[in-house]
C-alpha positions as CSV (number, residue, x, y, z in Angstrom):
1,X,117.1,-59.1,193.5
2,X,120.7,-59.2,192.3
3,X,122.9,-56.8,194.2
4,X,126.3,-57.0,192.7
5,X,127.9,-55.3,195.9
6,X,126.3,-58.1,198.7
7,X,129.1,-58.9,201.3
8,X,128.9,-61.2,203.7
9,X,131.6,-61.0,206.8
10,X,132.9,-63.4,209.7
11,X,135.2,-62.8,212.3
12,X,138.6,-64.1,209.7
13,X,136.7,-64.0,206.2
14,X,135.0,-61.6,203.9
15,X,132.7,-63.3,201.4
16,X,131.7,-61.6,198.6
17,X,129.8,-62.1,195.1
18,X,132.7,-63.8,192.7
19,X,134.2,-61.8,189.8
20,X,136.6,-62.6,187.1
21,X,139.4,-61.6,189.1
22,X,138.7,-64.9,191.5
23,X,138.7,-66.6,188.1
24,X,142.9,-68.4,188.5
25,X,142.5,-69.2,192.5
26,X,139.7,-71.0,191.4
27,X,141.3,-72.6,188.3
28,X,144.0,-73.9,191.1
29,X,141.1,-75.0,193.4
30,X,139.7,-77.1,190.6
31,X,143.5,-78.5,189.4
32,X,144.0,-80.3,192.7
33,X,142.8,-83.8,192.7
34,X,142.3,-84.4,196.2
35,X,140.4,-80.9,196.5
36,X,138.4,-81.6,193.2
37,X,137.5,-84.8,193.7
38,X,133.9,-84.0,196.1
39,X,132.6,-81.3,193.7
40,X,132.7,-82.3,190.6
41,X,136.0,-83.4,189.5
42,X,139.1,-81.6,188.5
43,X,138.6,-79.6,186.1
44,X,141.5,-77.9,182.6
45,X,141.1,-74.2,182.4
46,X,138.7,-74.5,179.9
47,X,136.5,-76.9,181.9
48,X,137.1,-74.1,184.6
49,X,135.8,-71.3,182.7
50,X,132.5,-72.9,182.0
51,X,132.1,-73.7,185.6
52,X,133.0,-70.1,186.9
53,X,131.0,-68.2,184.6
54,X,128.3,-70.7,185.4
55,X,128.2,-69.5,189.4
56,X,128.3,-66.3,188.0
57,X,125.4,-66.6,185.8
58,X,123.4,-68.2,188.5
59,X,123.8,-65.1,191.0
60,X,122.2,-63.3,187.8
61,X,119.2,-65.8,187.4
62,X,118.2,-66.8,190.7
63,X,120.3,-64.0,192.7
64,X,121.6,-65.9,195.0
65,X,124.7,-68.3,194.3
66,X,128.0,-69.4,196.3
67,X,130.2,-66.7,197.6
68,X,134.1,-66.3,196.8
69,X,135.4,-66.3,200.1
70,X,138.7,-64.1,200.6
71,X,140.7,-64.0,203.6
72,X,140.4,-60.5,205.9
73,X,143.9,-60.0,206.0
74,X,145.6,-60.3,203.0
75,X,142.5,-59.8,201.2
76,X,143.7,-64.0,199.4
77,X,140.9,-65.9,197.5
78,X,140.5,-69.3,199.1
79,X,137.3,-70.6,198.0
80,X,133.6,-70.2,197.6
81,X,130.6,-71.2,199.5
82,X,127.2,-70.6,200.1
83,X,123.4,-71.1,198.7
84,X,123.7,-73.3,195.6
85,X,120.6,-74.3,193.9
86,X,120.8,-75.1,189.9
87,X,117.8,-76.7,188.1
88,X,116.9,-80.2,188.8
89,X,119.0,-80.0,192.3
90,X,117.5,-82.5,194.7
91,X,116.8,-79.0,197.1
92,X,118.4,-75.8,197.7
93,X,121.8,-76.2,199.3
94,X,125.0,-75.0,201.2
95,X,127.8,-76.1,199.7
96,X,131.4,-75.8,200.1
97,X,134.7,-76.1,198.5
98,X,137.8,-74.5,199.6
99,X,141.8,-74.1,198.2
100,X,143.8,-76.7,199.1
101,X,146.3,-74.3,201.5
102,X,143.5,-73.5,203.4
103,X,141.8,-76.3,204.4
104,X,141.7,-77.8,208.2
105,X,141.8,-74.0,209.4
106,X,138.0,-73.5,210.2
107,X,137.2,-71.1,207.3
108,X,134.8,-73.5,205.8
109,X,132.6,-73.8,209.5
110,X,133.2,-69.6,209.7
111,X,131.6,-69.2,206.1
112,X,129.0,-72.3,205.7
113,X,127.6,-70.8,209.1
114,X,127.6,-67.4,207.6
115,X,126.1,-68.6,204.5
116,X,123.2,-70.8,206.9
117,X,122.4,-67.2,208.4
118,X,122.2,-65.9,204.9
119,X,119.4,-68.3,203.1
120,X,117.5,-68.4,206.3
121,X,117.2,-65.2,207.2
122,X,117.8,-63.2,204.2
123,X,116.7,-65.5,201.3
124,X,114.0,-67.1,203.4
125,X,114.6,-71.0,203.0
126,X,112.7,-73.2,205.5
127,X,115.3,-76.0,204.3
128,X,118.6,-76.6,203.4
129,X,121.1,-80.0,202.8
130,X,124.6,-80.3,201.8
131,X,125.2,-83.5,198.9
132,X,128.3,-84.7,200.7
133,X,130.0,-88.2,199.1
134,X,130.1,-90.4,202.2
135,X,133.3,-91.1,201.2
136,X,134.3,-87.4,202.2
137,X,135.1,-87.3,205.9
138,X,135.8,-83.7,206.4
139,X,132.7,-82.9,204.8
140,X,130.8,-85.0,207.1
141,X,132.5,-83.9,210.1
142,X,131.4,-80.2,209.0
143,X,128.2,-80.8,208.5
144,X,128.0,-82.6,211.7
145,X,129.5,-79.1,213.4
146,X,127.1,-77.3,211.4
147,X,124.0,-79.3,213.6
148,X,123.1,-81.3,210.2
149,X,121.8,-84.9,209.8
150,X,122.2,-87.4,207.3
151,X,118.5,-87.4,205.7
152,X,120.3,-90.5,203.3
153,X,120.6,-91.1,199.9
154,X,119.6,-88.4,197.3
155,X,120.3,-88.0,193.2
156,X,121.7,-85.0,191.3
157,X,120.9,-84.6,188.0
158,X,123.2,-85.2,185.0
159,X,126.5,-85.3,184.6
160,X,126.2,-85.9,188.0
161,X,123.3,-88.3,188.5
162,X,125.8,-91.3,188.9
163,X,127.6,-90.1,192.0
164,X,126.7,-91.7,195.3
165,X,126.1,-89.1,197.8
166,X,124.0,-88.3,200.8
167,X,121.7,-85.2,201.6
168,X,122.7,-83.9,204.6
169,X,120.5,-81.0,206.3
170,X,118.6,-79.3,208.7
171,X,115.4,-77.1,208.9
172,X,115.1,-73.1,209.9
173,X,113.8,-73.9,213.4
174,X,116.8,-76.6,213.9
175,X,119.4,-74.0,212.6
176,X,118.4,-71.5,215.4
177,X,119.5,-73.9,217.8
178,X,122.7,-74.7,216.0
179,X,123.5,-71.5,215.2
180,X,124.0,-70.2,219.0
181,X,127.1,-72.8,219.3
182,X,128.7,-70.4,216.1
183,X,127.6,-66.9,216.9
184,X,131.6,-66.1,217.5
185,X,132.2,-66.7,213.9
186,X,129.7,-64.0,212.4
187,X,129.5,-60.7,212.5
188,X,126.7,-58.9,210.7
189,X,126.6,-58.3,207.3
190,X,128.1,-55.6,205.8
């Protein structure tokens, strides 16, 4: 069930379901190519707009989406991440994309491993991967913190079915192993 009020918290981060009001951090996210380039291209305000209300609509149909993730102090958008499973997805995943000031800081390990806690425990997945191009390095190397393996090639479905990327992942039972090397980072939700 959809609860419009669902927070999540880390030691640095609040992460919380995304509102209009996240709508021009992410339009900036999306405007960077660098940033843009491993989920799904940069992206006019228009092109922006379609995408956001997207997410949006998903937490409405399936309940679940990726959080916006905000900064404790300061209270600054800086991305979103979390449980992202849209129809004909090659399996439900944990995805991740973050505001170009605020990468190589550790948000993105602090939420993906709060967002791991979240569809294990609370949404009940047995399962999760992470598409990651194998072009992108960082990515990798998260995934890698995160205790995943590269399970190889998978496809995503249209417009996105011509990208070459890889599923990475890891199972319940291997995530509460992982998961003791990250405890620090969560605290419980609020």
């Amino acid at each position: 069930m959809f609860d419009p009020n669902l927070m999540l918290e880390t030691k640095r981060l609040l992460m919380k379901v995304p509102s209009a009001g996240d709508f021009d951090g992410f339009c900036q996210m999306m405007a960077d190519t660098e940033t843009a380039h491993f989920v799904g291209g940069q992206m006019n305000r228009a092109q922006c707009w379609r995408a956001w209300c997207t997410m949006i609509g998903a937490w409405y149909m399936r309940g679940y989406a990726m959080f916006s993730v905000y900064l404790k102090d300061g209270g600054e958008w800086i991305g979103r991440i979390g449980p992202w499973n849209p129809e004909s997805w090659p399996a439900p995943e944990v995805g991740w994309g973050l505001h170009p000031a605020h990468g190589g800081k550790g948000y993105a390990l602090e939420a993906s491993a709060a967002s791991l806690d979240y569809v294990f425990d609370v949404l009940g997945w047995d399962d999760v991967i992470h598409i990651i191009d194998p072009e992108n390095l960082p990515s990798i190397a998260l995934a890698k913190r995160l205790g995943s393996s590269n399970r190889g090639r998978t496809q995503m479905p249209a417009p996105f079915d011509e990208a070459i990327v890889d599923a990475w992942g890891q199972t319940r039972s291997e995530w509460q192993e992982n998961r003791k090397s990250h405890l620090g980072l969560i605290t419980p939700a609020t």
